[in-house]
N, C-alpha and C positions, 0 to 999 in steps of 0.2 A: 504493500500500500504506500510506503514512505517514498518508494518507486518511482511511483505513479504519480507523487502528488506536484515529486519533482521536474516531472514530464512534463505535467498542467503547467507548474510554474515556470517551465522555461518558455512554452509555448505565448504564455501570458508577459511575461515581461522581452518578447520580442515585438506582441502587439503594445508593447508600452512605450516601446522604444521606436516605434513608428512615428510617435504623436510627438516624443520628445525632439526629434528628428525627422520632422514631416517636410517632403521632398513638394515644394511651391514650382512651377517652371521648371528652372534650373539650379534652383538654388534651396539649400537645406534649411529652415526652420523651428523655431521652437513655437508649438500649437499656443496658443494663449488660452486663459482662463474666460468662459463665455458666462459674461452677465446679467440674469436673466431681471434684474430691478429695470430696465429700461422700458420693455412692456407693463411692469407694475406700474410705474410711476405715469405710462402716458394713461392707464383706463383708471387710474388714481384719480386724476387731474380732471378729466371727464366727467366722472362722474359727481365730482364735486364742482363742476361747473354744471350738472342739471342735465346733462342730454342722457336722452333716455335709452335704458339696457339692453332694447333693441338694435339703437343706433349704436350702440358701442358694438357690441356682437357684431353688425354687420362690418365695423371698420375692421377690427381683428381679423374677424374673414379674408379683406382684402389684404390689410398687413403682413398676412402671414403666406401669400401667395407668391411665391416662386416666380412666379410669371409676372407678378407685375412689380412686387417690391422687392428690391437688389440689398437686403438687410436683413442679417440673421438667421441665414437660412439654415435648417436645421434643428435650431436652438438648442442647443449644445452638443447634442445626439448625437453627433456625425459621426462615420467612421474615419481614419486617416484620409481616404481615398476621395469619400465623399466632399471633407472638407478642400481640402487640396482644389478639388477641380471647381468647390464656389469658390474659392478662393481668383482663380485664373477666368471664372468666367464672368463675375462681378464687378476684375478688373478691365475686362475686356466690353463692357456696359458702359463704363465710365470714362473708357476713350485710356486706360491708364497703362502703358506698357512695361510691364514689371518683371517681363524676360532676361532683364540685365539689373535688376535691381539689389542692393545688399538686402540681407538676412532681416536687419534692423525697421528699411523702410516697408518690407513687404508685411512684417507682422504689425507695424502701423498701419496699414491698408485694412490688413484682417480687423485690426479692432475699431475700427472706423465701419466697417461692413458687418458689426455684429456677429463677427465668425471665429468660432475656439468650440472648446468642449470644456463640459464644466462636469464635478465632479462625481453624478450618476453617470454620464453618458460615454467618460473616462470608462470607470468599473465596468458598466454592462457589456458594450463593445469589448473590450479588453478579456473580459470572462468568456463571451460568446468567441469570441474566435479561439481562443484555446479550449473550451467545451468544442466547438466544433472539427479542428484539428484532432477528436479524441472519438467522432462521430458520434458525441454526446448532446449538440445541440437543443435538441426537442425537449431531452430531460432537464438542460438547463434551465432553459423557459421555461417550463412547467416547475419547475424549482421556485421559482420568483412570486409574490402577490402583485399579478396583474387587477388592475380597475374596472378591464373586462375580456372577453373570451379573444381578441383580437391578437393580445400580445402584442401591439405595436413599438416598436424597439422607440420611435419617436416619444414614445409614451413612458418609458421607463426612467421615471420620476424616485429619490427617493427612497419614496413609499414601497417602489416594489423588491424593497432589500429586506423590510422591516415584515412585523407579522407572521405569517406563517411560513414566510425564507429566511427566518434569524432563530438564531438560539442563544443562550446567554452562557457566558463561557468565564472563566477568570482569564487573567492576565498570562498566566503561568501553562495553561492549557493552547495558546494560541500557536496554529501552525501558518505556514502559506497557504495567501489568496485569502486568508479571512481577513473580514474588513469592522472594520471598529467603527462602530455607531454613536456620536455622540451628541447630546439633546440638550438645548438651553431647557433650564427648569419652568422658567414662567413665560414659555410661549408653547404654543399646542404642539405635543409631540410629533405629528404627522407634518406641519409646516415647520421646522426647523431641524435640520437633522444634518451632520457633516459626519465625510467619511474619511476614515484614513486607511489608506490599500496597503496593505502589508505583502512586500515581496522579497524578494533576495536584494542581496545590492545590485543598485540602480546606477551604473556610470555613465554620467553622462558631458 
C-alpha cells in the first residue's frame, strides 16, 4: 500500500508541477492564485444598489460566458492546459502579442484577465489526474460531496472535500495527498475553508 500511495504521489506532484511551471507561448510560468472576491464584490454592489435578483442573475449569465466576456475564464478550475490556452487566447482578443514576452509580464496579463487556479481547483485537478493515471478516476469523483449528480469538475468548490470525502485524523497519522482543512470559527463552516496539500518536496 505504502507502494502505491507513492505512485499516487508522484503522479500528483508532476501535475503540481505543471501549474508551478505552466508552459504560456513560449515561455515558462508560475500559475497565479485566482481571486474569486471580484464577482462577490460586483453582485455585492448590485445588489445594494437595488436592481433586482433577476437582473443580476441575468448579468452573471452573460459574465460568465466565454464567448462574450474575455475575464476569468474558468474561475479557478482550470487544468494546466486549459489555462494556458485562455491565457494565449485572451491575449490574442486584446490585440496583445505575448509570444516574446518575459515570464513577469505575461503572469501580469493573466491576472488582469482573471486567470490562475485557486486553491480547490489546484487539489481537484491535481488528485484527478493522478487518480486517473491509476484508472481510478470515477472512484475519485465518487469519493468527493458533489452539490449534484453532474460532478462538474467547474463545480468543485471546497465543499466537495469536506462531509462525506473527509475524515478526521491527528497530526501524527497524516500521510501523502491528504489535505488539511482548516475553518475560521465564526464564519459558516461551508463558506470559509483553506487547504493545505501535503506532498513530498516540492522544488521549484
Amino acid at each position: 500500500m505504502a507502494e502505491r500511495l507513492k505512485e499516487l504521489n508522484r503522479y500528483a506532484l508532476d501535475r503540481a508541477k505543471q501549474y508551478v511551471n505552466l508552459r504560456v507561448a513560449k515561455t515558462e510560468v508560475r500559475t497565479p492564485f485566482y481571486c474569486h472576491e471580484v464577482g462577490m464584490y460586483i453582485g455585492q454592489a448590485m445588489t445594494e444598489a437595488g436592481i433586482d435578483p433577476a437582473d443580476i442573475t441575468g448579468f452573471f449569465t452573460v459574465f460568465n460566458d466565454q464567448d462574450k466576456v474575455s475575464w476569468g475564464w474558468y474561475r479557478g478550475k482550470g487544468t494546466p492546459e486549459q489555462i494556458a490556452q485562455a491565457t494565449e487566447e485572451i491575449a490574442k482578443r486584446w490585440s496583445l502579442d505575448i509570444s516574446e514576452a518575459p515570464p513577469e509580464v505575461i503572469v501580469e496579463v493573466m491576472k488582469y484577465a482573471g486567470l490562475g487556479v485557486d486553491c480547490s481547483g489546484f487539489i481537484y485537478n491535481v488528485l484527478n489526474f493522478a487518480f486517473s493515471k491509476w484508472g481510478a478516476e470515477k472512484k475519485f469523483k465518487q469519493s468527493l460531496d458533489w452539490i449534484d449528480e453532474k460532478q462538474d469538475p467547474f463545480k468543485a468548490g471546497v465543499f466537495v472535500f469536506v462531509g462525506k470525502a473527509s475524515n478526521i485524523i491527528s497530526v501524527a497519522d497524516s500521510r501523502e495527498l491528504d489535505l488539511i482543512l482548516i475553518r475560521k470559527p465564526d464564519i459558516v463552516p461551508a463558506k470559509q475553508i483553506y487547504h493545505i496539500f501535503k506532498l513530498e518536496t516540492l522544488k521549484v
